[in-house]
C-alpha distance (Angstrom), angle and dihedral (degrees) to the residues before:
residue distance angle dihedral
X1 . . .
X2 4.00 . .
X3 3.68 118.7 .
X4 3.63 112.6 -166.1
X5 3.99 118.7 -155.5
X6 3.93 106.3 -146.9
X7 3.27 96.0 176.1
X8 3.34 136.1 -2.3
X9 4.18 106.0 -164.4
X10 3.36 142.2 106.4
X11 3.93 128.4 -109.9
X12 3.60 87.2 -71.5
X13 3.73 102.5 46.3
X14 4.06 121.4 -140.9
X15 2.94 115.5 -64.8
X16 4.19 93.1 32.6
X17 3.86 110.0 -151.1
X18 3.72 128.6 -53.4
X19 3.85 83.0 35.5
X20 4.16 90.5 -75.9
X21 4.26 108.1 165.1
X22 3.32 88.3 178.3
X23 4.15 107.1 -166.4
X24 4.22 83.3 -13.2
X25 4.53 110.3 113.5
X26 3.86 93.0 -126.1
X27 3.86 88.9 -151.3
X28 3.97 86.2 75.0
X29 3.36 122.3 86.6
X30 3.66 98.0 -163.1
X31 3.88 88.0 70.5
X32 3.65 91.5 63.3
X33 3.34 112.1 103.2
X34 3.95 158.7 -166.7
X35 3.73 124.2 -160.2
X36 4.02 107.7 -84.9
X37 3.53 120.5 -78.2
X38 3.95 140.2 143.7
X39 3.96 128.4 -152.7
X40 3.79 107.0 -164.4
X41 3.73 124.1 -166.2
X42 4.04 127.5 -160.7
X43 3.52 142.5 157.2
X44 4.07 85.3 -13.3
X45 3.69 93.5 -49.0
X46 3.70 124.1 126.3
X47 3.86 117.5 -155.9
X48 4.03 120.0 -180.0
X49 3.81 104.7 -157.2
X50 4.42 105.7 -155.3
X51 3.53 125.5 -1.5
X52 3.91 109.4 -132.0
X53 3.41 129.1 -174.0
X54 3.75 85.8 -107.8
X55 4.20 81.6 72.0
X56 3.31 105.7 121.3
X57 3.56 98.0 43.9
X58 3.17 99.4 52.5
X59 3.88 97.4 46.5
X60 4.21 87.9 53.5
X61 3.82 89.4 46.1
X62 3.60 98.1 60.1
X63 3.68 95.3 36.8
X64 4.21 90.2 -118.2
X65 3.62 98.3 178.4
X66 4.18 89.3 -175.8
X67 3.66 152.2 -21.3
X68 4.03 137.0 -140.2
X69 3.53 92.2 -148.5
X70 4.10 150.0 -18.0
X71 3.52 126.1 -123.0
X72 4.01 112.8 -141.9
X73 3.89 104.1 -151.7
X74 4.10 100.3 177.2
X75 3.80 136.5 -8.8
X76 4.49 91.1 -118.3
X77 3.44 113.4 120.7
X78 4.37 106.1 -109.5
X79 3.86 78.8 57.4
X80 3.58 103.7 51.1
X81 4.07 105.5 22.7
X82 3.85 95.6 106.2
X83 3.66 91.3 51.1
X84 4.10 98.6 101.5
X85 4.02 88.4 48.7
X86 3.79 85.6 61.7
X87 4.08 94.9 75.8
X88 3.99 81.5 59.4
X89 3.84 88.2 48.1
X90 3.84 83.9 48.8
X91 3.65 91.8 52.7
X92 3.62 102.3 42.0
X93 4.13 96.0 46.9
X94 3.89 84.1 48.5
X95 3.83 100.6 -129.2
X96 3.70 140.8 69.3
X97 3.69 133.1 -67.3
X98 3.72 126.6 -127.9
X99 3.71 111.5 -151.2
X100 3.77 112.5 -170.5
X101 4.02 117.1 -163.1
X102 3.75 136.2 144.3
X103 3.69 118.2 -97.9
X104 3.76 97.0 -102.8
X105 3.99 94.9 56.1
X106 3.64 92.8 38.8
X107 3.90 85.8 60.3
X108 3.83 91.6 43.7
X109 3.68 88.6 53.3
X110 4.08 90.8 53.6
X111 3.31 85.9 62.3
X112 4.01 100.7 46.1
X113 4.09 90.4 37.3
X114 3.44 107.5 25.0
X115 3.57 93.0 155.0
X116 3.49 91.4 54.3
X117 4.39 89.3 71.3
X118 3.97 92.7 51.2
X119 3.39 105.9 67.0
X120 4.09 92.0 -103.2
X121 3.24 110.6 111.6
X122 4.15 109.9 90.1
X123 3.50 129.6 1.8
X124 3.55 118.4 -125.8
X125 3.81 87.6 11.1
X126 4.29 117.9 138.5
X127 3.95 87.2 -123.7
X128 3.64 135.4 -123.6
X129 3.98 116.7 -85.3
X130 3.73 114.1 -162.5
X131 3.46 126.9 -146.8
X132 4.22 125.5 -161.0
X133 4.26 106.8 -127.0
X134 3.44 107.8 -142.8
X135 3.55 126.4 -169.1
X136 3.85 118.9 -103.1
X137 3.68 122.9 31.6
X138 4.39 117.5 2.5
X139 3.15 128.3 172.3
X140 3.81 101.4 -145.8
X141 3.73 114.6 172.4
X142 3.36 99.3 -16.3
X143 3.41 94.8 -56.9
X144 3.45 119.1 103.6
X145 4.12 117.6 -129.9
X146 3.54 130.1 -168.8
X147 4.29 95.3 -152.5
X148 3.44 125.1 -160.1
X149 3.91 133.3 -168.9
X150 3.68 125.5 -131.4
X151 4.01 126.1 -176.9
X152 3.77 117.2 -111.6
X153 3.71 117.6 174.7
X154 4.10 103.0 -48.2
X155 3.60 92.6 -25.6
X156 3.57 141.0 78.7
X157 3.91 118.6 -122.2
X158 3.94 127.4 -150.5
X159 3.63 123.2 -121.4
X160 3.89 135.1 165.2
X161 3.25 155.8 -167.9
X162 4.01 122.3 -137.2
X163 4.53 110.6 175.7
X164 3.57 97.1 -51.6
X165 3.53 108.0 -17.7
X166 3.87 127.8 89.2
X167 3.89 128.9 -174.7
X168 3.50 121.4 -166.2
X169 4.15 125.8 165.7
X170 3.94 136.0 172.2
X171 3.19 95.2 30.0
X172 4.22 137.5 153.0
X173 3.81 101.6 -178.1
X174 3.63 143.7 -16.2
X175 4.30 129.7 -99.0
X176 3.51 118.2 -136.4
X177 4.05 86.6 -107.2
X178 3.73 96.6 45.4
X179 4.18 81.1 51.5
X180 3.91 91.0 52.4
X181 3.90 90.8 45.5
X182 3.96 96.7 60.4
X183 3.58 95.2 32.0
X184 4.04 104.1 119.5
X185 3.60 99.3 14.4
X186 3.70 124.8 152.8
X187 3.56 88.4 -145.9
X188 3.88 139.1 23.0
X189 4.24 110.9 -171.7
X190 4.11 90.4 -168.2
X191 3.85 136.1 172.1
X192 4.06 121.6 -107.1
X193 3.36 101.4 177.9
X194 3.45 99.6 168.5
X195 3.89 109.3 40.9
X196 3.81 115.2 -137.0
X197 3.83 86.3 -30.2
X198 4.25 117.3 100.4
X199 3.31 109.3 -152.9
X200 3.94 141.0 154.5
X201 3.68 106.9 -106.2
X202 4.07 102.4 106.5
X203 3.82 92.3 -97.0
X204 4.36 135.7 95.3
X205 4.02 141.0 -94.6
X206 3.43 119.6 -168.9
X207 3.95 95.8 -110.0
X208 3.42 85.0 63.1
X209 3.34 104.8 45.3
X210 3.93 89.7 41.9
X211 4.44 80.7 54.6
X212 3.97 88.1 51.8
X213 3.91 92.9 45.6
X214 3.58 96.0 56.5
X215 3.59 126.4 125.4
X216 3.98 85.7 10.7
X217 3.74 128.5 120.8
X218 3.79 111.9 -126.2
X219 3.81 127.0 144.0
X220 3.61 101.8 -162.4
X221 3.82 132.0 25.3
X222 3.78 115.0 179.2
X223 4.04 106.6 -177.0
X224 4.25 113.2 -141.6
X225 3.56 137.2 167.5
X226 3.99 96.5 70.0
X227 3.76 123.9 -179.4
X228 3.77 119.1 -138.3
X229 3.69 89.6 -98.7
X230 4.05 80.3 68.3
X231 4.09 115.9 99.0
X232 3.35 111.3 -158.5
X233 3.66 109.6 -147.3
X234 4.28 86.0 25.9
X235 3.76 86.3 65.5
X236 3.78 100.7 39.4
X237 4.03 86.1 51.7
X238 3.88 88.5 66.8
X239 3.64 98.0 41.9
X240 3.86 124.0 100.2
X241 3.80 107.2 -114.2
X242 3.54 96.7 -105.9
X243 3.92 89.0 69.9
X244 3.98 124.9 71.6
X245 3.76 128.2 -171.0
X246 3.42 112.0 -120.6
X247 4.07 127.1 -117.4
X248 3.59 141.9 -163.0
X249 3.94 107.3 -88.7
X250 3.51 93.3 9.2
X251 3.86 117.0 153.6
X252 3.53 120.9 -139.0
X253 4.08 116.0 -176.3
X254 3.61 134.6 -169.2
């Protein structure tokens, strides 16, 4: 299994606009980075996990020449961006999309694509199909998921766990399910928002996470979705060394 880190940023990306790094050392190139978003590939399935408005770029850096599927995880904007280029994608790989979301974003994104749901959106293009994520067992691809839903601000975010890797992102704490799901993993790709720092904006520090995780088997955390408060080799100096901070184009393999 290949897990593919497009990008590894927060909503507001690294550098933010007007070229701000914020608490990030500029002279690093690991704190450069595209809004977060995962391409996992398995048994010669492809599975794009978020659509960002840093899409396209991040498709044409790595070369990604398709996908079977894309995971939806929540309805906020860095997560769902890229979604109107995918008609184009659609259209240009010459057969349909499936789009695979929970019932709550997929009504969110009615209301921010609209279009998107009629048939509108690209001539000629294979179309969009959209798929409700439930939690529990989905087959998603091919690959089959065990998903998981974890509060984040007044939503609820999407996380999984495929063999013995788990994903989870935007998240504030962690339901008793969600807690059985990534129990054991090899591998747990996870947001940390927030650095070091605690604080009450929906997202993750490690203490927290580190609180959540106890009592749980997992080999390998390696912490993602940083804001450009987020240092990279600060952070990864006050981490145990079973925990990595997470980079744009980094590979992770199980």
């Amino acid at each position: 299994m290949k897990i593919t880190v497009l990008g590894s940023g927060s909503a507001y990306g690294t550098p933010m606009i007007f070229n701000d790094w914020s608490g990030a050392n500029s002279g690093d190139p690991r704190n450069r980075r595209l809004r977060a978003s995962v391409f996992l590939e398995d048994e010669n399935k492809r599975l794009l996990v978020d659509a960002g408005p840093d899409l396209r770029e991040q498709i044409n850096r790595e070369g990604i020449r398709d996908f079977d599927a894309v995971l939806l995880t929540h309805a906020h904007y860095d997560h769902i961006g890229g979604v109107p280029e995918l008609p184009r994608a659609s259209k240009i790989l010459g057969h349909k999309i499936d789009i695979f979301a929970s019932r709550e974003t997929l009504e969110e994104l009615k209301n921010c694509y609209a279009y998107l749901f009629t048939g509108m959106g690209e001539p000629d293009s294979g179309g969009l199909v959209w798929h409700v994520l439930h939690e529990g067992k989905e087959n998603v691809a091919g690959l089959d998921l065990n998903v998981f839903f974890v509060p984040h601000h007044h939503m609820q975010s999407s996380g999984f766990r495929y063999k013995n890797f788990a994903y989870v992102t935007d998240w504030q704490a962690l339901p008793e399910y969600a807690r059985t799901q990534i129990d054991g993993a090899d591998l747990l790709l996870a947001e940390c928002n927030n650095g070091m720092e605690p604080m009450q904006n929906g997202h993750s520090s490690w203490p927290e996470i580190a609180e959540r995780l106890k009592n749980l088997k997992i080999n390998r955390v390696v912490l993602t979705h940083l804001s450009a408060r987020v240092d990279y080799r600060t952070l990864q100096n006050q981490l145990p060394e079973d925990v990595q901070v997470a980079y744009d184009r980094m590979v992770l393999e199980i």
